[in-house]
C-alpha positions in Angstrom: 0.0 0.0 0.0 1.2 3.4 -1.1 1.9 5.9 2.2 1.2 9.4 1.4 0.9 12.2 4.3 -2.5 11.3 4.4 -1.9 7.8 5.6 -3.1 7.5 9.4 0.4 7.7 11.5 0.6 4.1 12.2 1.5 3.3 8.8 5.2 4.3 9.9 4.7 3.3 13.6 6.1 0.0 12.7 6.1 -2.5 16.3 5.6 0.6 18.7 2.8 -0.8 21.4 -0.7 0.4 21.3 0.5 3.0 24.5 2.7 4.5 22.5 0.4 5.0 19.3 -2.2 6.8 21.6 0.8 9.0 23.3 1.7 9.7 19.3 -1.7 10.6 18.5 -3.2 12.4 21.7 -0.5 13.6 23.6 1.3 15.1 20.3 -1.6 15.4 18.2 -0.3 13.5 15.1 -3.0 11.5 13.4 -1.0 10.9 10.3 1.9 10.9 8.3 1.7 14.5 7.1 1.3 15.7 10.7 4.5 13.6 12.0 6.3 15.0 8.7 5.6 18.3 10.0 6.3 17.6 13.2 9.8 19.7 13.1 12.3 19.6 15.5 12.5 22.5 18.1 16.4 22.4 18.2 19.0 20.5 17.1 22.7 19.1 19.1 26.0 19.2 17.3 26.2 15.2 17.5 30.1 16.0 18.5 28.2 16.0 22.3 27.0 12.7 21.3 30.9 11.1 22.1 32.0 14.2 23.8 31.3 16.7 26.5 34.9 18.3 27.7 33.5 21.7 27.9 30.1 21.3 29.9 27.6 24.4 31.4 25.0 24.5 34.2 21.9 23.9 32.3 23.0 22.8 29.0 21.1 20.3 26.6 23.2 17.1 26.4 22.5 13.9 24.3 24.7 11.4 24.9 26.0 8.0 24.3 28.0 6.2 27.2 28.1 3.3 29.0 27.3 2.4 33.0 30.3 2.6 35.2 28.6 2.3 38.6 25.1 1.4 39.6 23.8 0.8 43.6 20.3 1.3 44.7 20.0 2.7 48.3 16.7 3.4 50.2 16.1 6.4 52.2 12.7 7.8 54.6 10.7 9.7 52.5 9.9 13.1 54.8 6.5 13.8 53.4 5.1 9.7 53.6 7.3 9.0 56.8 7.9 5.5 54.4 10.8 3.8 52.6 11.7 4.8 49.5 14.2 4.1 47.0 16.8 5.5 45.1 19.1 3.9 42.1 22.3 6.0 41.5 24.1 5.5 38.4 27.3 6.7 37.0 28.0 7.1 33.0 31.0 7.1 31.8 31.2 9.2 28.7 33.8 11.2 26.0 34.3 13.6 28.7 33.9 14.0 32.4 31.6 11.0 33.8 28.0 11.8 34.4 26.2 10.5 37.9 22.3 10.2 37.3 19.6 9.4 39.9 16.6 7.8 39.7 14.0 8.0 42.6 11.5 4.8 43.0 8.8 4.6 45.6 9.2 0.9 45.7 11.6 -1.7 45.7 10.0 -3.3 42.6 10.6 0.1 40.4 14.2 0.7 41.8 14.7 -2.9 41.2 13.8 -2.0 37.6 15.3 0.7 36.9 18.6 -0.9 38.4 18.4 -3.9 35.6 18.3 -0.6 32.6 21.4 0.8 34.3 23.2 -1.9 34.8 27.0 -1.9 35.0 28.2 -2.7 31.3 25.0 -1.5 29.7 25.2 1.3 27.2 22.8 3.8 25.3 21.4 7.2 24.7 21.2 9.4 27.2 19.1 13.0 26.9 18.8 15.5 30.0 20.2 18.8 31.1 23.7 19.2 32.9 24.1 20.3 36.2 26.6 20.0 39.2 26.4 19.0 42.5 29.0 18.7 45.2 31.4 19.0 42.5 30.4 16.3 40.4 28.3 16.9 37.1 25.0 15.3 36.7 22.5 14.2 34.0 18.9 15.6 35.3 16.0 13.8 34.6 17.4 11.8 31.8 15.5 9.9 29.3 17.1 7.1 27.9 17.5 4.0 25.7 19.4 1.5 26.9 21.2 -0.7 23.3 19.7 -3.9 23.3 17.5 -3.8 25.7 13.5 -3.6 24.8 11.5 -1.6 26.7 10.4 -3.6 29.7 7.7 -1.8 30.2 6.2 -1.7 26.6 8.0 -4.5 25.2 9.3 -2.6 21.9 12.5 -2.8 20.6 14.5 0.1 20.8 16.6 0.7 17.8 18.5 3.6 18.7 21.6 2.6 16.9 19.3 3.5 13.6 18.5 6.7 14.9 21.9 7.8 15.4 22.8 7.7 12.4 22.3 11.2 11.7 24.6 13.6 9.7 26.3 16.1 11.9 22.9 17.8 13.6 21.0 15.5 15.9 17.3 16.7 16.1 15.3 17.4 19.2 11.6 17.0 18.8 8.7 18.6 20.7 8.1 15.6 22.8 4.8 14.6 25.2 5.2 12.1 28.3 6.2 8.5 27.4 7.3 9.2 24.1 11.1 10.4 23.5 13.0 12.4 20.5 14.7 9.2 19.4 10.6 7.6 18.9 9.8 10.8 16.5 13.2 10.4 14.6 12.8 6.6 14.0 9.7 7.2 12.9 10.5 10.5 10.7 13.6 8.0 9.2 11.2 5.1 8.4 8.8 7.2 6.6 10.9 9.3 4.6 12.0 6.2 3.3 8.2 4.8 2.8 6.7 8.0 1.7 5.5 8.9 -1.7 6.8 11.8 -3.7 5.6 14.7 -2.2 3.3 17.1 -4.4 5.1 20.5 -4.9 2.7 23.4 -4.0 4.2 25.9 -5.0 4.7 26.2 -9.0 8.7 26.4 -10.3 9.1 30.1 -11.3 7.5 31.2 -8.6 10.3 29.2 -6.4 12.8 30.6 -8.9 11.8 33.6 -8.6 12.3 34.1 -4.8 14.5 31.2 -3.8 12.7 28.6 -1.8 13.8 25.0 -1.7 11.5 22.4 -3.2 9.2 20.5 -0.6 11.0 17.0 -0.7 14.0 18.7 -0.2 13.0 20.6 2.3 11.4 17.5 4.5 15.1 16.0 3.7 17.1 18.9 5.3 14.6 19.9 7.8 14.8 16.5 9.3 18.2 15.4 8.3 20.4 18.1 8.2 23.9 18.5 7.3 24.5 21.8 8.8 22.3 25.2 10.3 22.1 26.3 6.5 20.1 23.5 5.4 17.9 24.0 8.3 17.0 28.0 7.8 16.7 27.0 4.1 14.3 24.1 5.3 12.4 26.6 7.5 12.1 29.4 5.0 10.5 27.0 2.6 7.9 26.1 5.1 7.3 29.6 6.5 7.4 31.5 3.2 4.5 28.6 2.0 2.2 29.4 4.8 3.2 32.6 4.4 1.9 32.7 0.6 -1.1 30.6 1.5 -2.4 33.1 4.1 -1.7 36.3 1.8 -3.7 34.3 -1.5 -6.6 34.1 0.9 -6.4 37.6 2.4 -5.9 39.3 -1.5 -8.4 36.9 -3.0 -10.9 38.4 -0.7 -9.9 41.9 -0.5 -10.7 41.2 -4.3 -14.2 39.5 -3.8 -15.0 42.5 -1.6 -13.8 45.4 -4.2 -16.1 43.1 -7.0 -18.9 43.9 -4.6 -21.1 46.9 -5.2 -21.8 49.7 -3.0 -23.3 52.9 -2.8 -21.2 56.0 -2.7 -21.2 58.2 -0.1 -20.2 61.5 -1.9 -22.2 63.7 0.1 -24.9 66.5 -1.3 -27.9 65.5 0.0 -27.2 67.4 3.5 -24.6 69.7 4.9 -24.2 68.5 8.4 -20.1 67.2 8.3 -19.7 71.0 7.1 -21.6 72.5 9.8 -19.7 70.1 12.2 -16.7 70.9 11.1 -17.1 74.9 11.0 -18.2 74.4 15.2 -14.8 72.6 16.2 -12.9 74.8 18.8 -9.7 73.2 17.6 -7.7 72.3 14.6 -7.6 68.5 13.5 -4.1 66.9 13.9 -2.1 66.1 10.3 -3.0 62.5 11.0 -6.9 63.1 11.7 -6.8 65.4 8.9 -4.7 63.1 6.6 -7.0 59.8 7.9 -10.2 62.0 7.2 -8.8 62.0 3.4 -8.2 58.3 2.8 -12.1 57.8 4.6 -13.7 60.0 2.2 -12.2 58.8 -0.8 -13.0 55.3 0.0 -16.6 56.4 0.8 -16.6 57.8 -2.6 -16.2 54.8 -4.5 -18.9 52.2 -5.9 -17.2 49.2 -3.6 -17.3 49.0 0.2 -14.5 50.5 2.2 -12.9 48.1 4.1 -10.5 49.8 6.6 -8.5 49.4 9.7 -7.9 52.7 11.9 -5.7 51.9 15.0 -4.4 54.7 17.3 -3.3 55.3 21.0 -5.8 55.5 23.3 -6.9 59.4 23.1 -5.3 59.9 19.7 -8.5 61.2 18.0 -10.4 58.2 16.6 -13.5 58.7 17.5 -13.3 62.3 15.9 -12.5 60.5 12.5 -15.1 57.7 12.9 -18.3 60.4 14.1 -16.9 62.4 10.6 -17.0 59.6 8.5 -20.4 59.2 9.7 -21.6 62.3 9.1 -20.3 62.0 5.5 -22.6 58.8 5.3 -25.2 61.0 7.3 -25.1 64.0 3.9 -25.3 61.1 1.4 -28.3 59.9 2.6 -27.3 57.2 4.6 -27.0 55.5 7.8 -23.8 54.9 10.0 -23.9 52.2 13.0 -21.2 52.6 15.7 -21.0 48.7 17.6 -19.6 48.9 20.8 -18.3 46.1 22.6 -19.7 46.6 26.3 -22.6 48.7 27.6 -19.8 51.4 29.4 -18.4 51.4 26.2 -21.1 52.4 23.9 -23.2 54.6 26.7 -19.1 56.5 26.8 -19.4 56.8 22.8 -23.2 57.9 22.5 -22.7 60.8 25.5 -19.7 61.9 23.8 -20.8 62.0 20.0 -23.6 64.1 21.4 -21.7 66.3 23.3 -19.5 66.9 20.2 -22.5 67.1 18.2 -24.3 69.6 20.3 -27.8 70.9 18.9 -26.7 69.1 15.6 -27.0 65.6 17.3 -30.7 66.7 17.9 -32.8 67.2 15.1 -33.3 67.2 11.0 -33.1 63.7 9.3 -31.4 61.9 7.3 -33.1 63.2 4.0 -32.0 66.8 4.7 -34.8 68.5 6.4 -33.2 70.2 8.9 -29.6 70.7 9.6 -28.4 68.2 11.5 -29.2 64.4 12.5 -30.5 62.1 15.5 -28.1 60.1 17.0 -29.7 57.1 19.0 -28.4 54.7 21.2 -29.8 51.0 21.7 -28.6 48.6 24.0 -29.4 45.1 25.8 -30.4 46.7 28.9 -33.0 48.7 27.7 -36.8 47.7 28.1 -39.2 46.9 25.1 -40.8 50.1 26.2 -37.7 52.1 26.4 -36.5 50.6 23.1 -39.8 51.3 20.8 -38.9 54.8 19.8 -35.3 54.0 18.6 -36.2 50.9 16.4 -38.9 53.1 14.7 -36.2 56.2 13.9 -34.0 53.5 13.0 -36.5 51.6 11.0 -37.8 55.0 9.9 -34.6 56.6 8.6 -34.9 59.4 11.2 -32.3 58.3 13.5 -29.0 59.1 11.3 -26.4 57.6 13.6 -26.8 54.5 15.8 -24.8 53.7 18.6 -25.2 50.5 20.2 -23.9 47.3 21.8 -24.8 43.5 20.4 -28.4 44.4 20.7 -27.5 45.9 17.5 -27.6 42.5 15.9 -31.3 41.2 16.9 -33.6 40.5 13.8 -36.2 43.6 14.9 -33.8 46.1 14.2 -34.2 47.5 10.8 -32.2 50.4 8.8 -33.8 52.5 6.3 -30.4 52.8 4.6 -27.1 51.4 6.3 -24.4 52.4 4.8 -21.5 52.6 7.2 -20.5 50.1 10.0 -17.7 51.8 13.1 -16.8 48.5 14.6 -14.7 49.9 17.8 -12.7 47.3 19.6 -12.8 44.7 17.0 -10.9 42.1 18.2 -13.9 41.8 20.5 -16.3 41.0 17.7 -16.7 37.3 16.0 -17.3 37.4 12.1 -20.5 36.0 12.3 -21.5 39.1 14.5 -19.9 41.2 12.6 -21.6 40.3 9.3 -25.1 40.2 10.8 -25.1 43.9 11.1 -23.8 44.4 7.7 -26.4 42.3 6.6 -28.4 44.5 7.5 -27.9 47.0 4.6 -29.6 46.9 1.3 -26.1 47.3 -0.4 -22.7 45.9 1.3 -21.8 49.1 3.2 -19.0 50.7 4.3 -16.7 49.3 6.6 -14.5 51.0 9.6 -13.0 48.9 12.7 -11.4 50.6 14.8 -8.6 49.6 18.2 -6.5 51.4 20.1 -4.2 48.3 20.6 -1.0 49.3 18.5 -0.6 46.7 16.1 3.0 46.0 14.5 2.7 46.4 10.7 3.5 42.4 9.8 0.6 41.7 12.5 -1.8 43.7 10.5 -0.5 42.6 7.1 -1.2 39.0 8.5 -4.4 39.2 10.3 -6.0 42.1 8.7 -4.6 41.8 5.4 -7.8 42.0 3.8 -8.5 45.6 5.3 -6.3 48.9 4.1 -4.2 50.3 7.1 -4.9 53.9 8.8 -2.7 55.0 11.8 -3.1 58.1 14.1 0.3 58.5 15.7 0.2 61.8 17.0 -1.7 63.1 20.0 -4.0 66.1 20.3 -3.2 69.0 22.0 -3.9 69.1 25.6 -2.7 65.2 26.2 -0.2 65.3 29.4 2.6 62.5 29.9 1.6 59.7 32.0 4.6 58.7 34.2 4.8 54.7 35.4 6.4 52.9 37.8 6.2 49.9 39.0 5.5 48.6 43.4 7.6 45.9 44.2 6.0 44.1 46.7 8.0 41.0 46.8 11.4 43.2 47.5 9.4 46.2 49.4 6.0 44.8 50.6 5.9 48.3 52.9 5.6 50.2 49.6 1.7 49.5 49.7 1.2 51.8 52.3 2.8 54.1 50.0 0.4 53.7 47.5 -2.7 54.6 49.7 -1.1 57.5 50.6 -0.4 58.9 47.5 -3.9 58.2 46.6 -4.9 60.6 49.6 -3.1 63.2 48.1 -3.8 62.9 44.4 -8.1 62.8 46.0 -6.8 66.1 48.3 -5.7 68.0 45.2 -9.2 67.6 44.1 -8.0 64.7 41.6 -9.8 61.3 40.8 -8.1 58.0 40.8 -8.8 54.4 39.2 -8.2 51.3 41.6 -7.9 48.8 38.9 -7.9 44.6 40.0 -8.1 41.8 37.8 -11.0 39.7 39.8 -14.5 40.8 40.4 -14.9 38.8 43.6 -12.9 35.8 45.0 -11.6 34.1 41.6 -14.8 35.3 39.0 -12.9 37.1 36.5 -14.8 39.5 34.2 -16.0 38.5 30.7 -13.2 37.3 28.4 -10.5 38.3 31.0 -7.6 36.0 30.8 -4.4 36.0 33.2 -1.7 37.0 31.2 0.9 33.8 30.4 4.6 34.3 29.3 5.5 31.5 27.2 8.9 30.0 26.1 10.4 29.4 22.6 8.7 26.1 22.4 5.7 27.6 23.5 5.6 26.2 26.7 4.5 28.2 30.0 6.8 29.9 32.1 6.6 28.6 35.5 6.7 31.6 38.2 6.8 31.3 41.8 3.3 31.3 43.3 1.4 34.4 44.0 -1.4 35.4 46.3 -5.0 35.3 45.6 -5.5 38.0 43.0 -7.2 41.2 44.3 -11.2 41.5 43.7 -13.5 44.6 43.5 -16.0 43.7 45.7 -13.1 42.5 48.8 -11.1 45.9 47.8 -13.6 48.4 48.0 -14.6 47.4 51.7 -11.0 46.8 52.8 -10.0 50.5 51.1 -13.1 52.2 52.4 -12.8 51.1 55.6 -9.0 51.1 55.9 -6.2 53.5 54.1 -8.9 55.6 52.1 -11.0 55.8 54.7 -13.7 59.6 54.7 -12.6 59.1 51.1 -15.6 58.0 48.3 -14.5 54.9 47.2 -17.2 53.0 44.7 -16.6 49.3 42.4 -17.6 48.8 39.1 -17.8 45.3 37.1 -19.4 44.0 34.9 -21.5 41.9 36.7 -23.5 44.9 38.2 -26.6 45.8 36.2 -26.4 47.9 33.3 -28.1 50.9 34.7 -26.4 50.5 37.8 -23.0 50.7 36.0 -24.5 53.7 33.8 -25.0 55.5 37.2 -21.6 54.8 38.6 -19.7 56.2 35.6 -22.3 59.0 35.7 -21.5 59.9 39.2 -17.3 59.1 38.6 -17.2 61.3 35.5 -19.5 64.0 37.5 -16.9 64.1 40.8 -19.3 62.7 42.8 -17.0 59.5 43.4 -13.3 60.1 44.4 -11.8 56.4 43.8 -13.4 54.3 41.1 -12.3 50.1 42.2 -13.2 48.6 38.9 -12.4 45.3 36.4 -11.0 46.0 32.7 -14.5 47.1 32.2 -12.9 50.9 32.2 -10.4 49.6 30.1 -11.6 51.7 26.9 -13.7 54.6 26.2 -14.0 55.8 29.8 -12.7 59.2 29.5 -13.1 61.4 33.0 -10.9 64.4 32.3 -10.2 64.9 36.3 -8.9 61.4 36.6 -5.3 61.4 37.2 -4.0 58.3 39.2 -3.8 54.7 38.2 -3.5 51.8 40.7 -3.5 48.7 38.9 -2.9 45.6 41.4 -1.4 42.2 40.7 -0.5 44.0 37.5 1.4 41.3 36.5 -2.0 39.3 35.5 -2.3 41.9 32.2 -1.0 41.5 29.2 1.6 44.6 28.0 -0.9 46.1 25.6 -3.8 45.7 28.2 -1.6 47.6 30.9 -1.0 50.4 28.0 -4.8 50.7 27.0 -5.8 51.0 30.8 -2.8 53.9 32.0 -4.6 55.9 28.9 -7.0 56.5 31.0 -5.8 59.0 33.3 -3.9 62.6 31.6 -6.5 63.2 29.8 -7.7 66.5 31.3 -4.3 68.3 31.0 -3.1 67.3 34.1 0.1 65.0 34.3 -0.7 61.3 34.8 0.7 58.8 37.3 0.5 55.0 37.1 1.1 52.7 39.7 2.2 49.2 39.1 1.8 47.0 41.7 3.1 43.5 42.1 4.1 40.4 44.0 6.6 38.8 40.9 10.2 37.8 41.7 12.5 40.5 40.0 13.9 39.2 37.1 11.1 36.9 36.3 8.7 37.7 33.0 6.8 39.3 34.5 8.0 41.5 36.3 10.4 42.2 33.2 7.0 42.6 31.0 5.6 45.7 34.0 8.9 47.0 33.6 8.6 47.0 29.6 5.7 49.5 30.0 7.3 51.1 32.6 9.9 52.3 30.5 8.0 53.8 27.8 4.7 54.9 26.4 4.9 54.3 22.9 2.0 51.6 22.2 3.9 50.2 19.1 7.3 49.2 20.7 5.1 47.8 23.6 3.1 45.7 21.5 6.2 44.3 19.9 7.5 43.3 23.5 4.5 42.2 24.1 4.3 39.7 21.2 7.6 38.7 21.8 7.4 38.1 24.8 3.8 36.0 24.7 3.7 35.0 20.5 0.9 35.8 18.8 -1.6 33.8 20.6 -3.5 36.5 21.4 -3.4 38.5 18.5 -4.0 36.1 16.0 -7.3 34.4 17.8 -5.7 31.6 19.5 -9.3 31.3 21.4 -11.1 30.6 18.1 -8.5 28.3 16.9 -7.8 25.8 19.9 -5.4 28.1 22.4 -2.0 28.1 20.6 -1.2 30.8 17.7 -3.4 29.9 14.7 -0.1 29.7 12.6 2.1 27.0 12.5 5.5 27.8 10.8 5.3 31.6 10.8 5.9 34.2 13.6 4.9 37.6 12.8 8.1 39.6 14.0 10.6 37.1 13.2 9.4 36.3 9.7 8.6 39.9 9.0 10.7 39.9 5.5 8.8 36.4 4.7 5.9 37.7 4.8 6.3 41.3 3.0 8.0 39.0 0.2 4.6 36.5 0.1 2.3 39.3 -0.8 4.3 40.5 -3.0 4.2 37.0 -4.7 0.6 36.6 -4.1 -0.5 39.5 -5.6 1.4 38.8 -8.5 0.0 34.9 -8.8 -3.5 36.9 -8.3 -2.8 39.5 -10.9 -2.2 36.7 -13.6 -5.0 34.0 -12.2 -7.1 34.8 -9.5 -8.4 30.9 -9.5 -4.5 29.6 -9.6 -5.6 27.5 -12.3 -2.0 27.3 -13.2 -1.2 26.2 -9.4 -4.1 23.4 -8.5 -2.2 22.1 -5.6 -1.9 25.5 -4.5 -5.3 26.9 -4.8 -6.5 23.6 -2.9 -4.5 24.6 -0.3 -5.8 28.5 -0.7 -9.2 26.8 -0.6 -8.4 24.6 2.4 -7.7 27.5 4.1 -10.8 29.4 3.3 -13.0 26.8 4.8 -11.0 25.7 7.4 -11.7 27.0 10.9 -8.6 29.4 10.8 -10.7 31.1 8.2 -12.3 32.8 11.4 -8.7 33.5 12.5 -8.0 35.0 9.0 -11.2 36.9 9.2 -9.7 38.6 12.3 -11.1 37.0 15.1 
């Protein structure tokens, strides 16, 4: 029977025991040959430190072949069972320096065991990290397979000798429990032997053209390398294909969407933007000027606008999405404004209106009067309350709607949609997304909006389909927020601190945000994650433990009644009702609450000009950009802005390194580059739609930043001369593969 890579995995498995197929296939996640085939290794060991290890350090990878010089079991008490235990101590004697290993059993059978695979005389492969103790080096944790000697506890043959016979790079595969690097690489070995030619996706100019290796080469050199340049050649090939794949999706549907028709918004029928305009007490920045261009020219064309507008957090965008709107508003249209939370869209309807004035009061849509309605509609609100809106709505009257998902329910009707503001994006699925555009007659325009800086290869990758708008600059009036973070592990007295420089920022008249990551014991607020640091191999960082993370609801009473006491102190989540939240931002933004304690649920779109203090504790449970959006809270009135970090982490750990990343500066787009360093692009990239991990496999967004730039280029130029790839049919499988794939929704910007 022919083996392809879409042969289930035991085809190569050859005697390994029914255990070790399952470990293969659930604790890897290979089901066939293609998946172990792509299963690349996550380092690789000169195989000189096979023979020899003269020149050993604390903590180094070591893979080595040597043969038992001393063996003895001993027993010992075990201190937390008060019973016997066992312990076998081994010594390997190696090219270098011998090696003592230990092996803890909590029976004599087990040590017994494990004596009889470490016997004196025996020999094999040996994999663990180096480390010294009372002057001798050790092996850690080693696994091992002993020459001739089955597994006793499978029964399967090892045939390690095969496996060594590697060029001069030994490969070290992602591994799961029970199954070792030397399993994978037997069973890479066998099936590149086995396999059948591999189809080439990618056609041969086109490989040419930008120098990538073939795919059966690739396999070859990824697996079997004769040295580091075969392997980034190897890599390349794999990461400039996924690459390509992902960009032929993204420009195949920028170019469905331009093929689509849509109204233009040219403006004419009223004159309210001009009136808007003509009341502004300031001067737009370049950028909101500039940005303002690129809207209205979209707007103006007979295909829908599909664009991304990302800023700092106070850097205007709201100003550019309400004009847009009113250009949509003077063309006879409709704009809709979705808003992620209830704070959030009550935040953006009070201060449309207030920037609106008597022009957010009256006329309609089909110019009689000058001006429009602005409405707002949200979950909370009764059937009662709700009637009036979903007839202006319905009715045309209502020019601008603002609202949160309730935006979405079948009874709300549009007389003409023709923009969608999406703020906060990342927030929105596709489905709910395109049941408000589905809304309009004709595909309307489309605006999404986030104030989480996003690196240029990030939104080449994941927005791709969308054109690219950034406001950079502040406006006038925007005072520096200065940062710093609490120590409490090294200065756990600093906390008092804290509470007292609340006191004063309240007795200067100011307002300050108590910011904690629970809402009550361990309930975190809606879609709240803890933030997770995560090695190269995309494993968790393990941290000391930390104390119970603060909570609103414990933190209010333990403030009011302790270090802020006489001072209004108030908590906000968003597990309070929606009018009751209404009313406690009412009475925040009004002065009538001196310290707001409150989730992320102020993390955007609060905007209390007399706020200027920022406590956020456990800090080190938000992500980089999180931490960023939520400091752009305060400084917004004028008056210079304080943030207060506070944290339990070990200096020197990641986390504490990641509060000391935004610490050092407040430019959003190095921090979100730290940031993705420092966690990949889980996040970003809709790991929570797409199983937890980074939707990608090969490709990291700020490593591969030239492989990525250079795979549009190339798709765009397959997609000039076929958009079908009828010239590529392996290829456009794999474009179509894509498309209907779940990672579709990652594409889609999840």
């Amino acid at each position: 029977m022919a083996i392809t890579l879409d042969s289930p995995l035991t085809a190569v498995l050859g005697a390994a025991t029914p255990a070790k197929r399952k470990r293969f296939a659930e604790g890897l996640g290979l089901q066939t040959v293609g998946d172990l085939m792509r299963h690349f290794p996550r380092r690789y060991l000169e195989t000189g430190s096979l023979t020899r290890i003269d020149n050993l350090r604390i903590g180094q990878l070591l893979c080595v072949v040597g043969e038992i010089a001393e063996c003895e079991i001993k027993n010992y008490r075990d201190r937390r069972t008060g019973r016997t235990a066992y312990r076998v101590e081994a010594v390997l004697r190696t090219g270098g320096p011998p090696l003592k290993m230990t092996f803890f059993a909590k029976n004599q059978g087990t040590a017994g065991w494990q004596a009889r695979r470490v016997a004196v005389g025996n020999r094999g492969v040996f994999l663990g990290k180096a480390d010294r103790f009372r002057d001798q080096w050790q092996l850690v944790n080693p696994a091992m397979t002993i020459f001739g000697m089955g597994d006793e506890a499978e029964g399967e043959g090892d045939g390690v000798e095969d496996v060594l016979d590697f060029g001069p790079l030994f490969p070290i595969y992602p591994l799961t429990k029970g199954v070792e690097t030397w399993d994978i690489a037997r069973a890479v070995t066998f099936a590149r032997q086995v396999l059948e030619p591999v189809a080439e996706l990618l056609p041969d100019a086109l490989r040419e053209e930008y120098d990538v290796l073939g795919i059966q080469q690739a396999y070859d050199w990824v697996h079997q390398p004769d040295d580091r340049d075969q392997v980034a050649q190897a890599h390349h090939r794999f990461r400039f294909e996924e690459a390509l794949v992902t960009q032929l999706v993204l420009g195949r549907r920028r170019r469905a969407r331009r093929a689509e028709g849509a109204t233009a918004r040219t403006g004419g029928v009223s004159e309210v933007l001009a009136a808007f305009d003509a009341r502004l007490p300031f001067e737009l920045t370049a950028g909101q000027a500039s940005v303002g261009k690129e809207i209205e020219h979209d707007l103006a064309q007979p295909h829908p606008m599909n664009r991304l507008l990302q800023g700092e957090v106070g850097s205007g965008k709201t100003l550019v999405a309400l004009r847009a709107m009113l250009r949509v508003v003077d063309s006879g249209g409709q704009a809709a404004l979705l808003a992620p939370t209830e704070v959030l869209a009550q935040q953006h309807y009070r201060s449309i209106a207030a920037m609106l004035g008597d022009l957010g009061e009256g006329g309609t849509i089909f110019g009689s009067g000058e001006g429009t309605r602005v409405e707002l509609l949200t979950g909370s609100m009764t059937k009662t309350q709700r009637t009036g809106p979903l007839s202006r709505i319905a009715s045309g009257e209502a020019g601008i709607v603002i609202g949160t998902h309730a935006l979405l329910q079948d009874q709300v009707m549009f007389a003409d949609l023709g923009l969608v503001v999406v703020d906060e994006q990342h927030r929105f699925g596709v489905e709910q997304r395109a049941a408000l555009t589905d809304k309009a007659a004709a595909p309307p325009h489309l605006l999404v909006m986030t104030a989480t800086p996003i690196p240029r290869t990030v939104a080449m990758t994941v927005f791709g389909d969308l054109e690219t708008s950034t406001l950079t600059e502040l406006p006038a009036g925007r005072a520096p927020i200065q940062t710093n973070v609490v120590p409490l592990a090294e200065q756990p007295g600093w906390i008092g601190r804290v509470w007292e420089r609340v006191r004063e920022e309240v007795g200067k008249g100011h307002q300050v945000y108590v910011v904690c990551p629970r809402i009550a014991g361990d309930e975190h607020e809606a879609g709240q994650v803890d933030a997770v640091d995560v090695r190269d191999e995309d494993a968790p960082v393990e941290e000391a433990p930390r104390p119970p993370a603060a909570a609103v609801e414990e933190v209010v009473g333990r403030l009011a009644q302790g270090p802020l006491s006489g001072i209004r102190v108030t908590g906000l989540h968003g597990r309070l009702p929606a009018d009751e939240k209404d009313a406690t931002m009412r009475a925040f933004a009004a002065g009538e609450v001196d310290v707001l304690v409150s989730t992320t649920v102020i993390e955007v779109g609060v905007d209390v000009a007399n706020a200027t203090t920022m406590v956020i504790l456990d800090a080190d449970r938000f992500g980089i950009s999180q931490l960023h959006q939520l400091r752009g809270r305060v400084g917004r009135g004028g008056l210079p802005g304080l943030c207060l970090l506070v944290s339990h982490t070990e200096a020197g750990s990641p986390s504490r390194e990641r509060l000391e990343a935004v610490a050092s500066t407040t430019d959003g787009f190095v921090l979100s580059r730290i940031d993705l360093e420092m966690r990949r692009e889980g996040d970003v990239l809709g790991a929570s739609q797409a199983g937890g991990r980074s939707s990608l496999e090969n490709l990291r967004v700020l490593r591969d930043e030239d492989t990525i730039v250079t795979a549009r280029q190339a798709a765009e130029g397959l997609l000039d001369t076929d958009v079908e790839l009828g010239q590529a049919p392996d290829l456009a499988a794999a474009v179509r593969d894509l498309e209907q794939s779940q990672l579709a929704e990652f594409v889609d910007k999840s």
